[in-house]
N, CA, C and O atoms as a MOPAC input file, in Angstrom:
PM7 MOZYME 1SCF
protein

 N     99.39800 1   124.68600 1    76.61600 1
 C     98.00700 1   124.53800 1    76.96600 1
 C     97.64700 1   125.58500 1    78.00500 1
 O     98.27900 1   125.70900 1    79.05500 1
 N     96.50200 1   126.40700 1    77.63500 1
 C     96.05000 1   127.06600 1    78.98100 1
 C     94.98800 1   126.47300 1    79.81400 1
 O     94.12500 1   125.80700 1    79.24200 1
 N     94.93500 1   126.65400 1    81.29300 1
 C     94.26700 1   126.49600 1    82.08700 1
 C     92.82500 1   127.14700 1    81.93500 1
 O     92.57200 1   128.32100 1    81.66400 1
 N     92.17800 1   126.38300 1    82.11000 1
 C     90.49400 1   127.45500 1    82.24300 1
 C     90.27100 1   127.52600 1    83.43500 1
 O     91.06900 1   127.04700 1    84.24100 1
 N     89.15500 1   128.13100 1    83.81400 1
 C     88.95500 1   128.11600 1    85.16400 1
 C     87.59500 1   127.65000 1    85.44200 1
 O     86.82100 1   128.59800 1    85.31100 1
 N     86.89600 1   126.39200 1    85.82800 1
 C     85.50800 1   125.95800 1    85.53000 1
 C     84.42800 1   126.26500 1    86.24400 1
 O     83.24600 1   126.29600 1    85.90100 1
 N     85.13700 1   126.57700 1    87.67300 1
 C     83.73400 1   127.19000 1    88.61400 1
 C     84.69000 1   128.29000 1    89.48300 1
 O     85.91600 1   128.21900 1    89.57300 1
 N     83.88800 1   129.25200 1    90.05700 1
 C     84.46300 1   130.46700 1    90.37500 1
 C     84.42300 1   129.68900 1    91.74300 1
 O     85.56100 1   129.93300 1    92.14400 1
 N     83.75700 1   128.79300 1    92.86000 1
 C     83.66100 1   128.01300 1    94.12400 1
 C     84.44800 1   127.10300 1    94.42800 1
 O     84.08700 1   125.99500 1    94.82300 1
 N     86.10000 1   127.61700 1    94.21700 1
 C     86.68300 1   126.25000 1    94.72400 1
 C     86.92000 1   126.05600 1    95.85900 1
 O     87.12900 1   124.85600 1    96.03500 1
 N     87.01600 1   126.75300 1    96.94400 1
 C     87.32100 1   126.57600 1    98.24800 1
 C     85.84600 1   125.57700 1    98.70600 1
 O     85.73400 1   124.55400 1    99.38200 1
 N     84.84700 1   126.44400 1    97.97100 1
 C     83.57100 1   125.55200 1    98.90900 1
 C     83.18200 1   124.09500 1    98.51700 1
 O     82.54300 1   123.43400 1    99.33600 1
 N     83.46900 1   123.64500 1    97.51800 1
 C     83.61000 1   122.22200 1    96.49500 1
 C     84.84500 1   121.56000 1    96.95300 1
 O     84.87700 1   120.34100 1    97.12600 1
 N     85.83300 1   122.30000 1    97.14900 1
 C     87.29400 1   121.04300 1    97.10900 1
 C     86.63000 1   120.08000 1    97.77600 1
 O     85.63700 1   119.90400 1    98.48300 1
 N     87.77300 1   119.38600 1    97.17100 1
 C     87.49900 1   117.72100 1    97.60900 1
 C     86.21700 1   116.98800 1    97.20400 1
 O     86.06000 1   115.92600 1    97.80600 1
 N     85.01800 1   117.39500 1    96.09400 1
 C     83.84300 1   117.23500 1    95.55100 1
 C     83.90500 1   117.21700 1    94.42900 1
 O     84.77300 1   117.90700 1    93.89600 1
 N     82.84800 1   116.27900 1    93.47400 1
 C     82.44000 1   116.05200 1    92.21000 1
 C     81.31800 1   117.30600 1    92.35400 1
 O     80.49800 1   117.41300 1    93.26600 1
 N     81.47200 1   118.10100 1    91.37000 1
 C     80.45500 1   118.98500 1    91.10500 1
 C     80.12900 1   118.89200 1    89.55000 1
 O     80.60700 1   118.21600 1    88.63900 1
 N     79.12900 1   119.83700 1    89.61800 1
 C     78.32000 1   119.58600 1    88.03900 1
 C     77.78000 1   121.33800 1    87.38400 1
 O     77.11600 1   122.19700 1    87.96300 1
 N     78.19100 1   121.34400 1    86.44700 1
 C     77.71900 1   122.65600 1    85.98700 1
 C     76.73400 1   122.28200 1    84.46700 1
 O     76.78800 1   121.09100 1    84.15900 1
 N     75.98400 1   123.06000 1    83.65300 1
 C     75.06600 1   122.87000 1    82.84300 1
 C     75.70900 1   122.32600 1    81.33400 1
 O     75.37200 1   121.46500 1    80.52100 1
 N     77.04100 1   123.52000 1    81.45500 1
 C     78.03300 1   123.37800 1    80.45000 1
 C     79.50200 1   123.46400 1    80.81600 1
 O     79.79200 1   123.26300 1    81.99500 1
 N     80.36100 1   123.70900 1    80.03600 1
 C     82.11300 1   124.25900 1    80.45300 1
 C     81.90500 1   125.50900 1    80.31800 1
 O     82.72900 1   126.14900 1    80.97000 1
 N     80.61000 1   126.64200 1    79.33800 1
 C     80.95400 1   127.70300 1    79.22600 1
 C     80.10300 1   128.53800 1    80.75700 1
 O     80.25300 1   129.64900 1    81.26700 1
 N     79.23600 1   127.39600 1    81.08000 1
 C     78.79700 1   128.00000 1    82.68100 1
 C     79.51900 1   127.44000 1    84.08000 1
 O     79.66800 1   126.28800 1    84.48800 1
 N     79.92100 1   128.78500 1    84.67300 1
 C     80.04500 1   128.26200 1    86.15800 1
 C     79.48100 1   128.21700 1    87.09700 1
 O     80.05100 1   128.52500 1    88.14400 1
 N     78.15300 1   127.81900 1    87.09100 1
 C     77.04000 1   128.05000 1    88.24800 1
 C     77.01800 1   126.38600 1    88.16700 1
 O     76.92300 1   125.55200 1    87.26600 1
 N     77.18000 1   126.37200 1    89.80600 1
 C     77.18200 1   124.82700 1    89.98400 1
 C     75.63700 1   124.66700 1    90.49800 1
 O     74.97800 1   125.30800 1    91.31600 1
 N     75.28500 1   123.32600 1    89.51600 1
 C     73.70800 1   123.37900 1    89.84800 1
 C     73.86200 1   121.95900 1    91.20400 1
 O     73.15600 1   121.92400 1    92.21200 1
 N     75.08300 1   120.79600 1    90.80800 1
 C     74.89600 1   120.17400 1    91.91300 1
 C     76.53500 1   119.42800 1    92.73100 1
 O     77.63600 1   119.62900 1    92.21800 1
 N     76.42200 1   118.91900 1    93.52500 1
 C     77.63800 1   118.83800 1    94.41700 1
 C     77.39600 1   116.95100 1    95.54700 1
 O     76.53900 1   116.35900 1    96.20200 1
 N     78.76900 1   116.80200 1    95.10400 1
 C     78.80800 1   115.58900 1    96.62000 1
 C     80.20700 1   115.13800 1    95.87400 1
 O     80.96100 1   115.53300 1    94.98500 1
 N     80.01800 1   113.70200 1    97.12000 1
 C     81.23100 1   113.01900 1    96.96000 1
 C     81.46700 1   111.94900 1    95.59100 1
 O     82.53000 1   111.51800 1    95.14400 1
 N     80.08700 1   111.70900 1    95.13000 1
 C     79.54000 1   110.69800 1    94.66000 1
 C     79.17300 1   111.25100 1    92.88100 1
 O     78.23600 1   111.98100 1    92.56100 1
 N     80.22800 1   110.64200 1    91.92700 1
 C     79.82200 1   111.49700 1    90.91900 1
 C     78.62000 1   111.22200 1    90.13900 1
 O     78.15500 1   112.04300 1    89.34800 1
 N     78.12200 1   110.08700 1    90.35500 1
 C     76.88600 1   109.46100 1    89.97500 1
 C     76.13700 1   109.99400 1    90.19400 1
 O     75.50300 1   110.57600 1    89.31400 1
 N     75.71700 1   110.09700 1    91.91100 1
 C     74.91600 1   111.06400 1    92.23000 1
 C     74.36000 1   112.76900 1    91.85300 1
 O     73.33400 1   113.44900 1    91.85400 1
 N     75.65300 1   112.85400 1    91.58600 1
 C     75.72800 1   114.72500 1    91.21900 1
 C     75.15800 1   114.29900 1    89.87600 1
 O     74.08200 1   114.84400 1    89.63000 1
 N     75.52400 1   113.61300 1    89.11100 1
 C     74.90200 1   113.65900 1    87.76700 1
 C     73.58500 1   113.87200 1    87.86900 1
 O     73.09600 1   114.95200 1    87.53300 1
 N     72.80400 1   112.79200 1    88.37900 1
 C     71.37700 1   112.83100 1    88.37300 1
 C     70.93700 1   113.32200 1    89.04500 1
 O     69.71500 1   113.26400 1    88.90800 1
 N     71.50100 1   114.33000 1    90.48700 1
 C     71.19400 1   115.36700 1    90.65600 1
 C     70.56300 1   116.50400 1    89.84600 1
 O     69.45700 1   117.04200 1    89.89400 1
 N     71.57700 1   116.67100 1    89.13700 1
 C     71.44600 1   117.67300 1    87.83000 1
 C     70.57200 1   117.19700 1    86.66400 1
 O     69.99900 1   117.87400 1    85.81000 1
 N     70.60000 1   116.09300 1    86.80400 1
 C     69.72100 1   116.00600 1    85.44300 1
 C     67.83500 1   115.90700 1    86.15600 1
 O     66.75000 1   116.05900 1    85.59600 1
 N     68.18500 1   115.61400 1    87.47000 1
 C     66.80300 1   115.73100 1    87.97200 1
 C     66.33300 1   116.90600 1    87.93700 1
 O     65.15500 1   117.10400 1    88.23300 1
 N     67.28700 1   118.05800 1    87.51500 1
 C     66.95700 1   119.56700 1    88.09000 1
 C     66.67600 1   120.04400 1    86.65900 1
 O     66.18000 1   121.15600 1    86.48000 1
 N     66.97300 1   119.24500 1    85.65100 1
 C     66.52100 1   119.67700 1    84.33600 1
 C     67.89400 1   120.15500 1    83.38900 1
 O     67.77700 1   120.94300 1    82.45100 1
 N     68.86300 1   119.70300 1    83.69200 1
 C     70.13400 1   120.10600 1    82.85000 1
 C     70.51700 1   118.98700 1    82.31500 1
 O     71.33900 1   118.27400 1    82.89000 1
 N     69.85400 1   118.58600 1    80.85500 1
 C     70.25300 1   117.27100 1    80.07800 1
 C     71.17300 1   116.61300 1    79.87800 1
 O     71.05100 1   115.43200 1    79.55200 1
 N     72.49100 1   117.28400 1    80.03900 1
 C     73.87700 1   116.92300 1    79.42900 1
 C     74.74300 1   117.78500 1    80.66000 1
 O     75.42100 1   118.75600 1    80.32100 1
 N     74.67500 1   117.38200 1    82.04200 1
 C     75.56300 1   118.25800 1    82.88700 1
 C     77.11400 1   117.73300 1    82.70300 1
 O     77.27000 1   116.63400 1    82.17000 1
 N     78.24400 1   118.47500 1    83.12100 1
 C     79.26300 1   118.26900 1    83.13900 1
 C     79.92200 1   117.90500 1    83.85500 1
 O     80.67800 1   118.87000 1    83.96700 1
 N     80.31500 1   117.09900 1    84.58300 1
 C     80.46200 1   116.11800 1    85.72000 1
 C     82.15800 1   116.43100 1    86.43100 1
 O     82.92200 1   115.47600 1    86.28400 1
 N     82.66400 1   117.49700 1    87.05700 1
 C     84.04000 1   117.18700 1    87.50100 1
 C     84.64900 1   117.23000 1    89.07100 1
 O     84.02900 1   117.71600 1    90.01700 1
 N     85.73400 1   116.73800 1    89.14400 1
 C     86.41300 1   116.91100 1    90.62000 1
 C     87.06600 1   118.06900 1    90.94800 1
 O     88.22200 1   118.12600 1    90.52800 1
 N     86.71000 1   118.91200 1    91.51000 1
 C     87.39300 1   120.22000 1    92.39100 1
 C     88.75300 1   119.35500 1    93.54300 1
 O     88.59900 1   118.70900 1    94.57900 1
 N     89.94500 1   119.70500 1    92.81500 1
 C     90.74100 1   119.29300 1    93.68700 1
 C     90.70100 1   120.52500 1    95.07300 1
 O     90.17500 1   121.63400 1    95.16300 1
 N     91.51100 1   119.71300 1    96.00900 1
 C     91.77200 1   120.90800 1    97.01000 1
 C     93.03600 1   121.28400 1    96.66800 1
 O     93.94100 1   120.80300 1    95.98500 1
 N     92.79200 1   122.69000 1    97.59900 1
 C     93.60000 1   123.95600 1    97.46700 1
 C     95.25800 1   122.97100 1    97.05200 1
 O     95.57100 1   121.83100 1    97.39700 1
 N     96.04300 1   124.00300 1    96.19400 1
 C     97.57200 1   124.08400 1    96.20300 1
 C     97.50400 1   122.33800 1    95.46100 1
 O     98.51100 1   121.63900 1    95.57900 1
 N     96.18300 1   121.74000 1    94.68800 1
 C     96.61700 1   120.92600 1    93.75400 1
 C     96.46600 1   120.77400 1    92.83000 1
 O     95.27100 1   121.06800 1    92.79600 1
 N     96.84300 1   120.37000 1    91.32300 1
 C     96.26800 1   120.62400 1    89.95800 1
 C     95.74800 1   119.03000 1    89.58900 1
 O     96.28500 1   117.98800 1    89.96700 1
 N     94.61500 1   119.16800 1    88.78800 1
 C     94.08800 1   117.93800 1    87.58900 1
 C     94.03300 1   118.28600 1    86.43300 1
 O     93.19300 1   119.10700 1    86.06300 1
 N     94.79500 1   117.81400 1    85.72600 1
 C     94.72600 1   118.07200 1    84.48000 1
 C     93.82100 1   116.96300 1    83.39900 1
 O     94.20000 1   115.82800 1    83.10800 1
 N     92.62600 1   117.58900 1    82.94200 1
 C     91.53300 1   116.72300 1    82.02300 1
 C     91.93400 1   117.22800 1    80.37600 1
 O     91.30700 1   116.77100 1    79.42000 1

């Protein structure tokens, strides 16, 4: 299996649920602790179907 890489901002996200539009974009439209929140963040901002994930911190892996 290869690794992708989903947002180019991991230092500034670790430890955060962030949200991008798709998997093929890495522009994070929203961010917190709270993944609920980030959702409808994003969908308040007009991105119908955002992608909802956890930025581990540095030196750890998640594998989805």
């Amino acid at each position: 299996m290869t690794a992708k890489l989903i947002t180019n901002d991991g230092k500034k996200y670790a430890g955060k649920f962030v949200a991008t539009s798709s998997f093929n974009d890495k522009t994070v439209v929203a961010a917190g602790k709270d993944p609920l929140k980030v959702r409808k963040e994003a969908i308040n901002k007009g991105h119908t179907s955002p992608v909802v994930f956890f930025v581990p911190d540095k030196n750890s892996m998640h594998i989805y």
